[in-house]
C-alpha positions in Angstrom: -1.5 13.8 -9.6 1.7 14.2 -11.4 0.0 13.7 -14.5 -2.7 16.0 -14.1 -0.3 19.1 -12.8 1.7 18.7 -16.1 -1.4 18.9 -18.4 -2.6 21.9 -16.2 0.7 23.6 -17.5 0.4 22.4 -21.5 -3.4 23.6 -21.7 -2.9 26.9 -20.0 0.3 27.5 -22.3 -1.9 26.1 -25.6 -3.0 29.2 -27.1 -6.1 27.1 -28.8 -7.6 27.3 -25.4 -7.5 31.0 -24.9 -6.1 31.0 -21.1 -8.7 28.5 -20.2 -10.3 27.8 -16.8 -9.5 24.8 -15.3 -11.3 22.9 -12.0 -9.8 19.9 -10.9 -12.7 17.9 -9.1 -12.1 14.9 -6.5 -14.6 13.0 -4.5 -13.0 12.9 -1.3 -11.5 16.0 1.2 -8.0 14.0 1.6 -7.6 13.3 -2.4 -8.8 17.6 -2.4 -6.3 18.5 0.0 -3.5 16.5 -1.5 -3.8 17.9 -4.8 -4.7 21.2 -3.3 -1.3 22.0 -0.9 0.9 20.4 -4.8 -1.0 22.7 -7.1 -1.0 25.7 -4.8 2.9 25.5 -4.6 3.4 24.7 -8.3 1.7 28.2 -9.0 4.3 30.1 -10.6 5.3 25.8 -12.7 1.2 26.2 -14.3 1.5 29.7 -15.5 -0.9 31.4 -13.4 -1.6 33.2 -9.9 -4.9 32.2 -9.6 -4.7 28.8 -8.0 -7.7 27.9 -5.2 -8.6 25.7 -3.1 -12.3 25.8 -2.7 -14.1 24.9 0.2 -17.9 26.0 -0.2 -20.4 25.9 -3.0 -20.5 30.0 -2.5 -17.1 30.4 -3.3 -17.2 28.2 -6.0 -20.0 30.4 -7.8 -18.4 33.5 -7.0 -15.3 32.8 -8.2 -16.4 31.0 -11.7 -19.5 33.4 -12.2 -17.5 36.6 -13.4 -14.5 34.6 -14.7 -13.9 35.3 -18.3 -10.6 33.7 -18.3 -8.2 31.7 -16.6 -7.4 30.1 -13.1 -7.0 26.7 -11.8 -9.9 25.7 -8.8 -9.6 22.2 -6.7 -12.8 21.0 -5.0 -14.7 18.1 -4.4 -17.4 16.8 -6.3 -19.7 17.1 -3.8 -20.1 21.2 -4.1 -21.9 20.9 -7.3 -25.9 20.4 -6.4 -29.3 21.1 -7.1 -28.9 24.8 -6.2 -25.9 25.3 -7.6 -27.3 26.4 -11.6 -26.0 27.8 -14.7 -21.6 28.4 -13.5 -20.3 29.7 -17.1 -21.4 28.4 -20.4 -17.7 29.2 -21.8 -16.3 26.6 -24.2 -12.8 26.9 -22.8 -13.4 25.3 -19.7 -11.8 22.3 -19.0 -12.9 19.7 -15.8 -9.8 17.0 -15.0 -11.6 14.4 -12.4 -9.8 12.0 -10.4 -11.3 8.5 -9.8 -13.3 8.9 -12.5 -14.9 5.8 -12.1 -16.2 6.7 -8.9 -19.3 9.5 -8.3 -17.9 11.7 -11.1 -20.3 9.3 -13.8 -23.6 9.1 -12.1 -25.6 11.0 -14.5 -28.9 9.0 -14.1 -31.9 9.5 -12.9 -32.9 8.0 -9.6 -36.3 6.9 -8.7 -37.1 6.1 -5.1 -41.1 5.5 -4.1 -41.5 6.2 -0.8 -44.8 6.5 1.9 -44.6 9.9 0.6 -44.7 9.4 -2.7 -42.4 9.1 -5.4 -38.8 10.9 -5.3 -36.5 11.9 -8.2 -32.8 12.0 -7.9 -29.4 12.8 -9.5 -26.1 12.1 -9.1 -23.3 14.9 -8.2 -22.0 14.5 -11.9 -25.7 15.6 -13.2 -24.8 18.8 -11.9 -21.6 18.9 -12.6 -22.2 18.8 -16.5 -25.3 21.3 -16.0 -23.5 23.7 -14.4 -20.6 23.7 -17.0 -22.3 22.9 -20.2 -20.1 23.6 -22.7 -16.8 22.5 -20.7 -14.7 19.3 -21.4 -14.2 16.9 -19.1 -11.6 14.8 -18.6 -10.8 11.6 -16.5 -8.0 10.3 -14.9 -8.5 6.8 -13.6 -6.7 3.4 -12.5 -9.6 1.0 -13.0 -12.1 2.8 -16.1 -15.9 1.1 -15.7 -18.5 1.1 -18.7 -19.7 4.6 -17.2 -16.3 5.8 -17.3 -16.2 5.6 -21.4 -19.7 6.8 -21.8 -19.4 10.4 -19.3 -15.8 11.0 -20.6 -15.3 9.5 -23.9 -13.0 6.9 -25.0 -9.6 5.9 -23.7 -7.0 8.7 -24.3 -4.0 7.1 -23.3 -3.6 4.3 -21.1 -0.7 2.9 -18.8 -0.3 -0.3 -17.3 0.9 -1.9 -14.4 2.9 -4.3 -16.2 4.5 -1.6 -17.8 5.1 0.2 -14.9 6.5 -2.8 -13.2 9.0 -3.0 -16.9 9.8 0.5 -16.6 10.9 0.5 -13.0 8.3 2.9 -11.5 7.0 0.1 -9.4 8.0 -2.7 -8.2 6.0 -6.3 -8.6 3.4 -7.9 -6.3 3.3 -11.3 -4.6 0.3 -13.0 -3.4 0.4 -14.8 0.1 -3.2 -16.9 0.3 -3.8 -17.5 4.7 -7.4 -17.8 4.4 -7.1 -21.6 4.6 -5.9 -20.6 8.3 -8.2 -18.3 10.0 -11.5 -19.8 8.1 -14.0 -21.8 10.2 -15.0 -24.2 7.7 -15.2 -24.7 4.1 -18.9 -23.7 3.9 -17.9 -20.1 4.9 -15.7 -20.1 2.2 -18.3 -20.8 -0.2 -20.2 -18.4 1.3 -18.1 -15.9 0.5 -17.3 -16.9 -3.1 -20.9 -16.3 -3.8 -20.9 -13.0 -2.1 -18.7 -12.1 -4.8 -20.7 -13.5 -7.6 -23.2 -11.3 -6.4 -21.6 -8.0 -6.2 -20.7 -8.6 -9.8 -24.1 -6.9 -11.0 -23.8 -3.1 -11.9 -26.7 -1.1 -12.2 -28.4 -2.8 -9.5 -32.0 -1.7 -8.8 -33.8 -1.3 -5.1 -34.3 -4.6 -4.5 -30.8 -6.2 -5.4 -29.6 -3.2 -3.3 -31.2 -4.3 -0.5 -30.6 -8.2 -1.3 -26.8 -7.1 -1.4 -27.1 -5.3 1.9 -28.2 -8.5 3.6 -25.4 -10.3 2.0 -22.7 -8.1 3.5 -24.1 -7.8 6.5 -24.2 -11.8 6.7 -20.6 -12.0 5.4 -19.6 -9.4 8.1 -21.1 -12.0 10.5 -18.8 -14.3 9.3 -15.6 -12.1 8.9 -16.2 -11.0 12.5 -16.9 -14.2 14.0 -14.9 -13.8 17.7 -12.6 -17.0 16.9 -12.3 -16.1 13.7 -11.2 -13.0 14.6 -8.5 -14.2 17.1 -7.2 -17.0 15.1 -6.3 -14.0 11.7 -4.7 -11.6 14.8 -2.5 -14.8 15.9 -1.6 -15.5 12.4 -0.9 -11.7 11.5 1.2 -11.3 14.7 2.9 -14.5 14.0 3.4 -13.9 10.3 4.5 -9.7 10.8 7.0 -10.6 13.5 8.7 -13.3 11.3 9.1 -10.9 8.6 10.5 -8.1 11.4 12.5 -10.7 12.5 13.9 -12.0 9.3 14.9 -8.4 8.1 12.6 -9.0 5.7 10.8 -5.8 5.4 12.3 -2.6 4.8 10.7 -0.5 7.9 8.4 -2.5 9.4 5.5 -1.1 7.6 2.2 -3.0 7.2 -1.5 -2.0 6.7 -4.2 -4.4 7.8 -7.5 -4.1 5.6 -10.8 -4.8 7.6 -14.3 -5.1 6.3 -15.9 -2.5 8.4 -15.5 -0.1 11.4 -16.6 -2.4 14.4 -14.4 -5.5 12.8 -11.6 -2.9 13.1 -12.1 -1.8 16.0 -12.6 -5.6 17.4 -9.7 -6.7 15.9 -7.3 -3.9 17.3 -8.2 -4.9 21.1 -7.7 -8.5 19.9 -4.2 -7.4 18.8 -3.5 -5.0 21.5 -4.4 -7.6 24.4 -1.8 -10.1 22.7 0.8 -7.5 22.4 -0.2 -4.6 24.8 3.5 -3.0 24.4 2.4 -2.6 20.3 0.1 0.0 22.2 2.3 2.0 24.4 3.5 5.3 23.0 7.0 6.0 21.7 9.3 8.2 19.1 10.6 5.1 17.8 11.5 1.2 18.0 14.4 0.7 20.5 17.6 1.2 18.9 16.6 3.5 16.1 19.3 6.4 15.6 17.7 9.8 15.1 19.2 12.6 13.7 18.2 15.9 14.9 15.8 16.4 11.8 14.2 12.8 13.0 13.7 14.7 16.6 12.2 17.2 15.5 9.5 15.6 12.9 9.0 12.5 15.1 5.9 12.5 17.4 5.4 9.6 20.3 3.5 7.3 18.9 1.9 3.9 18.9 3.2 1.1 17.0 -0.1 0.0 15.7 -3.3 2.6 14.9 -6.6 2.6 14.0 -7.3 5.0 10.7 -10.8 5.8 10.1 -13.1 9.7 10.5 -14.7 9.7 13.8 -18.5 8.6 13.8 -20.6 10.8 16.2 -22.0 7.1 17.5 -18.9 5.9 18.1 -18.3 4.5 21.7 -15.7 6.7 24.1 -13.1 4.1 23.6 -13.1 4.1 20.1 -13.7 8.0 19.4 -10.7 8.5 21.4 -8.3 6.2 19.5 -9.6 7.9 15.7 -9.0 11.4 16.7 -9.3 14.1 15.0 -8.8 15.5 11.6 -5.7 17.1 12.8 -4.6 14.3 14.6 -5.2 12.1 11.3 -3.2 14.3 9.4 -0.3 13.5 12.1 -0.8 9.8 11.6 -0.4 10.6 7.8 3.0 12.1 8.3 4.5 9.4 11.2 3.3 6.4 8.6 5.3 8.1 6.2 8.4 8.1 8.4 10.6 5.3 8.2 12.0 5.9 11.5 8.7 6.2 13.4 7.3 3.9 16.1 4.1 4.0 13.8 4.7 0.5 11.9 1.0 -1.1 11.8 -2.1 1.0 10.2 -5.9 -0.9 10.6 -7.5 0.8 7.4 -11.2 0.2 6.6 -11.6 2.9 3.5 -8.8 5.4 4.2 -5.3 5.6 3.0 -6.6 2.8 0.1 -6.2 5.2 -2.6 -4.2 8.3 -3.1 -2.2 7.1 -0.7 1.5 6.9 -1.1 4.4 5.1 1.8 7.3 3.8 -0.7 8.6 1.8 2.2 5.0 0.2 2.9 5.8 -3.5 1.6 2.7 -5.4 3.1 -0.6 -5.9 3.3 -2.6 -7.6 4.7 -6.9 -7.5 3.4 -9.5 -9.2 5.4 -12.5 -7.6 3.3 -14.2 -8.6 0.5 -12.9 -6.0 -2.3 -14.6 -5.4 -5.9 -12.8 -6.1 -8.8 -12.4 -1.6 -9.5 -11.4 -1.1 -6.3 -9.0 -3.8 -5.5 -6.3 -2.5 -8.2 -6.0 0.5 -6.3 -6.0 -1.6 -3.0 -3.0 -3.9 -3.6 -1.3 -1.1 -5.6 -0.3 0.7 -1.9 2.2 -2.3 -1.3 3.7 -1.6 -5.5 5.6 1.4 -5.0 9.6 1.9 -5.7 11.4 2.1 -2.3 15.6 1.5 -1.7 16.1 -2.4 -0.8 12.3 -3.1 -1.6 12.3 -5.4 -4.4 8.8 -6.5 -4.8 5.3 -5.5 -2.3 3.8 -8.7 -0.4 -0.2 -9.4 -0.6 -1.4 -11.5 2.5 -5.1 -12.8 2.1 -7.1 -13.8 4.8 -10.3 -13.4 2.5 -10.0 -15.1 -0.7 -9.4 -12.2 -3.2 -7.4 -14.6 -5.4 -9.6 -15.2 -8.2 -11.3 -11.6 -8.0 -7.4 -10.4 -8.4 -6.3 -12.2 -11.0 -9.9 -10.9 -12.8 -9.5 -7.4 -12.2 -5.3 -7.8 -13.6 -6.7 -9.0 -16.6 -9.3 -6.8 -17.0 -7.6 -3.1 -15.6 -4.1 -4.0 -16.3 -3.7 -6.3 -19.3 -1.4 -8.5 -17.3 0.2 -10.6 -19.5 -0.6 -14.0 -17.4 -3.3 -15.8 -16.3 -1.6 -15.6 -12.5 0.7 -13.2 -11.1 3.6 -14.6 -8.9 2.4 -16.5 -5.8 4.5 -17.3 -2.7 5.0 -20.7 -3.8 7.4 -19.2 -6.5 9.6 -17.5 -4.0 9.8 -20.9 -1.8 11.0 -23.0 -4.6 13.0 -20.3 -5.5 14.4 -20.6 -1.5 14.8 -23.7 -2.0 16.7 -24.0 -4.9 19.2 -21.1 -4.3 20.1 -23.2 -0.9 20.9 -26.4 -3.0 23.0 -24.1 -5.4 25.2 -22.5 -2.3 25.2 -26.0 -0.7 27.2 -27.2 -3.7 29.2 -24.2 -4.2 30.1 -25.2 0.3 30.2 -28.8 -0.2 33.7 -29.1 1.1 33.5 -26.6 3.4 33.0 -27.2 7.6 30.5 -25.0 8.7 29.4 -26.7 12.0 31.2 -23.7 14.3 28.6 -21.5 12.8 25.3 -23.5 14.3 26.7 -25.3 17.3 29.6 -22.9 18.5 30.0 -20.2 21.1 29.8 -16.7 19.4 33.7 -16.5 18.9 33.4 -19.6 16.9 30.9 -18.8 15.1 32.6 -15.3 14.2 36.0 -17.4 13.1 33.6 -19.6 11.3 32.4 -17.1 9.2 35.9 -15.6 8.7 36.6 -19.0 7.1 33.7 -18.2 5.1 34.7 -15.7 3.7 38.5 -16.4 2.6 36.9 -19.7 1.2 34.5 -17.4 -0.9 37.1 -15.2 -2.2 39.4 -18.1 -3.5 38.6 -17.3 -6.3 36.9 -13.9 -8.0 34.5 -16.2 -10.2 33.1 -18.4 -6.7 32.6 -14.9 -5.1 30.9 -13.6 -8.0 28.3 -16.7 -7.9 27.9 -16.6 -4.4 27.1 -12.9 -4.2 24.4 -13.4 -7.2 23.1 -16.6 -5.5 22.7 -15.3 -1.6 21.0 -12.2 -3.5 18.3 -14.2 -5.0 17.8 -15.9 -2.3 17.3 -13.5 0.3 14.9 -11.5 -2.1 12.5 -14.4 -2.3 13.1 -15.6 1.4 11.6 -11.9 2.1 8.5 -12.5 0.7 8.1 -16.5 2.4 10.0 -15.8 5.7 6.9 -17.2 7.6 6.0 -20.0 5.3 6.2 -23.5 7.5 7.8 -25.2 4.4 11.2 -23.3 5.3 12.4 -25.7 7.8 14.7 -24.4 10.7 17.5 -26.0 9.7 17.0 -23.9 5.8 16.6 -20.7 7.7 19.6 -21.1 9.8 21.7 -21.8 6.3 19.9 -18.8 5.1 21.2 -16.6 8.0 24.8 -18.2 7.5 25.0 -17.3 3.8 23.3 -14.1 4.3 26.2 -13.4 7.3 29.2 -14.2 5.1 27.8 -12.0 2.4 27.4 -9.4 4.6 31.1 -9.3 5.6 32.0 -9.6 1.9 29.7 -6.8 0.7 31.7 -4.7 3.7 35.1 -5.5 2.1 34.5 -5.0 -1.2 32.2 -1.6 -1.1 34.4 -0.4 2.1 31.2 0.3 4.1 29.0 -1.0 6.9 27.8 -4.3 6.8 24.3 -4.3 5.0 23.2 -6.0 8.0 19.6 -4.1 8.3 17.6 -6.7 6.4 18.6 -9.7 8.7 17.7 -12.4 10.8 17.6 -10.6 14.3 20.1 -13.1 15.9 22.6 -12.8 13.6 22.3 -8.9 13.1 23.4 -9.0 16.4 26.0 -11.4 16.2 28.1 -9.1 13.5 26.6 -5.7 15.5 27.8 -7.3 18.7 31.5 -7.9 16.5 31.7 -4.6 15.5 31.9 -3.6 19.1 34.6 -6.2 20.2 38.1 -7.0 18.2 36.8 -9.2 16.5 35.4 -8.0 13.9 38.7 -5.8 12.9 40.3 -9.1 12.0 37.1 -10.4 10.0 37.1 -7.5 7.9 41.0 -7.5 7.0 40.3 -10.8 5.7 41.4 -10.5 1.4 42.9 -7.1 1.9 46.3 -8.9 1.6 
C-alpha cells in the first residue's frame, strides 16, 4: 500500500502524464477502506486535493465523467458493471489494482445454459477496461497467475520474500506439521492430498466446478468430523498454552485458520467449553500494566473471537458473537493491541490478506489453502516485531508440500524446504550440550531441588561463575540466545524432555540476571518460563534480589 501511495506521488508530479487521473481499485471493502483512511490523509504528500473515497457506482460516473484532469479515487472493483458505460476515453488515466490476481483479470466470457436458455456473462474487469479504454492499468500483487501477465502485462519489478527476509523487512517462517495428531486415519489424509491435486486445474469449466464443489464439501466432512474437531482444539490449547507459558511468544497473539463458517463456529464452542474463562470479557490478561493511553484505547474483551461478516442465516448464537461492521472494526484495533485481552482470532477469509499485527507470531491453518493464496496466508505470522525473531506455521491440514510449491513458484526460495521445527529442536538440543560443557564443574542442584532462597543463591553462583571470565560470559550470552530463539518456536514439541526444559529455564534465569547487570535495566524476564518469571519477579520484591544484582559490580 506503501508502494502504491509513493507511485501515486511520482506520476502526478511526472509532467509526461499531464496531471493524470488516478483510481486505485480493490476487491474487497476492508482492503478499500484501508487504503482509503492512508490516501485520504497523505493528500497534501500526492500533490493534490482531490482525494475520494467512492462508495456508489453514481458517484463514481459523476466524478470521472467531467474530469479532464487530475484526482486520485479508491473503490472496489465491484462498482464497475454492465450499466456502468463509456467513464472517459483520456489516455492519461492510470488504474493501480491490488490483488491483481484475484477478480481484477476476469475478462472472459462466461456461458451458463440454463432452463431458460442460454446466459452470457463477464467478469468485473470486462468493465473495468470498457469503461476506461484508453487508461493503463497497473497491478500490484504477492502471488502473479497466468491471467495476471496477460490483463497487465509483464513483470515490472518484482520483490521476494527471501529478499525481504535478507533485508530485514520480515522476519523468517517455521513450519510446525500436527496433522499426524488430530487425523483419523491415514486414508483421510489421502483424501485430502487428492483434494489438492484437484484444485490444481485453472480454467475449470461447469462440470469440474461442480465436481470440485463435491470435493470440498466431502473434505469439509472430514475437517469437521466432531472428534476430529475436539482432538485439533486439545492439541491447539495444549500447544498455545505451552508457548504462553514458555514466554515464547511475544503477546500472546495467535490466529486459528478454519475451512468454513460452521467449522468455525463448531470449533470455538469446542474451545470455549474447555476453557470457558478464554470467553469471559476483560481489558486485559491479569497483571498487565496500563498506562493511561492503554485505558483509554482498551475495550473489555474476550480472549479468543470469532472474525467473520454476519450471514442473515446465521443462528442467534452465532450472529451475536460476529457483530457488526462497527464492532469488527473494534476487534481490528484490540488484535492490534499488544496489551489487549484479545489474544486468539478464528479467521475463515478475513484478516488473511491486507492484514497487518507485527506482534502476531502464530498460526495456526486447518483449511485446505491454494498454492496463490497461501503466500499471503502464512505471510501474517512474517512481519518485523521487537523480540520476534522468526513467525511459527502450525498445520493441522497438510499444507506442507502445497507450501513449499507455492515458495518456489511466488517467491524463488532459494531451497527445496524452508526451516522446519525439527531444525530448531536439534538446534535446542545442541545449544544445551554446549552450556552443559561450558557448567560441567559447576553444582546446580539448589536450582531444581531447593526451596526458592536456594534456588535464588544458586543462581547468584551462576552468575559470578559466568563472569569469571569476560570470554565464558560472552559464549554463554551468545549460546543461551540461540537457544531460547529456537526453543520458542519447539516449546511444545514432546522431544524436549522435562529435565531439557528445566536446564533451559536455568540458563535462560542466569542470563537474565546478567543481561540486568550489564545493560543496568530490568531483567528481560518477559519471554520466560512462567515459574521462573516469577521466581526473579517474586526476588525483585524481597532482599534478595538486591544482593543478586550487586554480584560483579565489585
Amino acid at each position: 500500500s506503501y508502494t502504491m501511495l509513493f507511485l501515486t506521488r511520482r506520476l502526478m508530479k511526472d509532467t509526461h502524464f499531464r496531471s493524470p487521473t488516478i483510481l486505485v481499485i480493490t476487491d474487497r471493502t476492508d482492503l478499500d477502506d484501508q487504503l482509503s483512511k492512508q490516501f485520504v490523509s497523505s493528500k497534501k504528500y500526492i500533490g493534490d486535493e482531490t482525494v475520494v473515497s467512492i462508495d456508489s457506482r453514481e458517484r463514481l460516473r459523476q466524478e470521472l465523467q467531467g474530469r479532464t484532469s487530475g484526482g486520485v479515487y479508491l473503490t472496489t472493483i465491484q462498482k464497475f458493471t454492465e450499466d456502468l458505460s463509456l467513464l472517459t476515453d483520456r489516455t492519461n488515466v492510470i488504474c493501480i489494482s491490488d490483488e491483481a490476481h484475484r477478480s481484477q483479470i476476469n475478462l472472459d466470457q462466461k456461458v451458463r445454459v440454463t432452463a431458460e436458455g442460454v446466459e452470457r456473462t463477464y467478469g468485473f474487469a470486462k468493465y473495468l477496461h470498457d469503461s476506461l479504454p484508453n487508461a493503463t492499468y497497473v497491478g500490484f500483487t504477492g502471488t502473479p497467475v497466468d491471467g495476471t501477465i496477460e490483463v497487465f502485462g509483464g513483470i515490472v519489478d518484482a520483490y521476494t520474500m527471501t529478499e525481504s527476509v535478507r533485508d530485514g523487512i520480515t522476519v523468517n517462517l517455521v513450519y510446525d506439521g500436527r496433522a499426524a495428531r488430530v487425523t483419523l486415519n491415514q486414508q483421510k489424509v489421502k483424501e485430502i492430498e487428492d483434494y489438492y491435486a484437484k484444485c490444481e486445474i485453472e480454467g475449470a469449466n461447469e462440470y469440474q466446478i461442480e465436481e470440485s464443489q463435491k470435493a470440498v464439501a466431502h473434505i469439509d466432512m472430514i475437517i469437521g468430523d466432531p472428534d476430529r474437531l475436539h482432538a485439533v482444539a486439545e492439541d491447539f490449547i495444549k500447544h498455545y498454552e505451552t508457548r504462553v507459558a514458555e514466554g515464547a511468544t511475544v503477546a500472546g497473539k495467535a490466529m486459528f485458520v478454519c475451512s468454513n463458517r460452521n467449522i468455525a463456529f463448531a470449533l470455538y464452542k469446542i474451545i470455549i467449553e474447555l476453557r470457558p474463562a478464554w470467553a469471559k470479557k476483560k481489558i486485559c490478561a491479569d497483571g498487565v500494566e496500563l498506562s493511561e493511553k492503554n485505558k483509554k484505547e482498551l475495550k473489555p474483551i474476550e480472549m479468543i473471537k470469532l472474525v467473520m461478516t454476519r450471514n442473515k442465516d446465521d443462528e442467534k448464537e452465532l450472529f451475536d458473537i460476529l457483530g457488526t461492521k462497527d464492532d469488527r472494526k473494534e476487534f481490528d484495533r484490540q488484535f492490534k493491541n499488544i496489551k489487549s485481552n484479545f489474544k486468539i482470532a478464528i479467521v475463515v477469509d478475513m484478516w488473511l490478506t491486507g492484514f497487518d499485527v507485527p506482534s502476531l507470531d502464530t498460526i495456526y491453518i486447518d483449511k485446505p489453502i491454494q498454492q496463490h493464496s497461501l503466500i499471503q496466508t502464512i505471510s501474517r505470522v512474517n512481519r518485523v516485531y521487537e523480540g520476534k525473531d522468526k513467525g511459527l506455521i502450525v498445520d493441522y491440514i497438510g499444507i506442507k508440500k502445497n507450501m513449499n510449491l507455492a515458495l518456489k513458484k511466488y517467491t524463488n526460495f532459494e531451497t527445496d524446504e524452508f526451516e522446519e521445527i525439527e531444525q530448531s529442536i536439534t538446534i535446542v538440543k545442541d545449544q544445551l550440550e554446549v552450556l552443559a560443557q561450558m557448567f560441567h564443574i559447576f553444582n546446580s542442584s539448589d536450582f531444581f531441588n531447593g526451596t526458592p532462597k536456594e534456588q535464588l543463591h544458586c543462581l547468584n553462583r551462576a552468575v559470578e561463575y559466568v563472569q569469571l571470565s569476560e570470554e565464558l560470559e560472552t559464549r554463554f550470552m551468545a549460546a543461551v540466545k540461540r537457544m531460547k530463539q529456537a526453543f520458542n518456536l519447539c516449546s511444545s514439541s514432546e522431544k524436549i524432555s522435562d529435565e531439557e526444559k528445566s536446564y533451559i529455564h536455568f540458563y535462560c534465569a542466569v542470563r537474565s540476571i546478567l543481561f540486568k547487570l550489564t545493560r543496568g535495566d530490568a531483567p528481560d524476564i518477559a519471554q520466560m518460563n512462567a515459574r521462573v518469571r516469577e521466581l526473579l519477579e517474586g526476588a525483585i520484591q524481597s532482599d534478595g534480589i538486591e544482593e543478586l544484582f550487586e554480584t560483579g559490580k565489585h
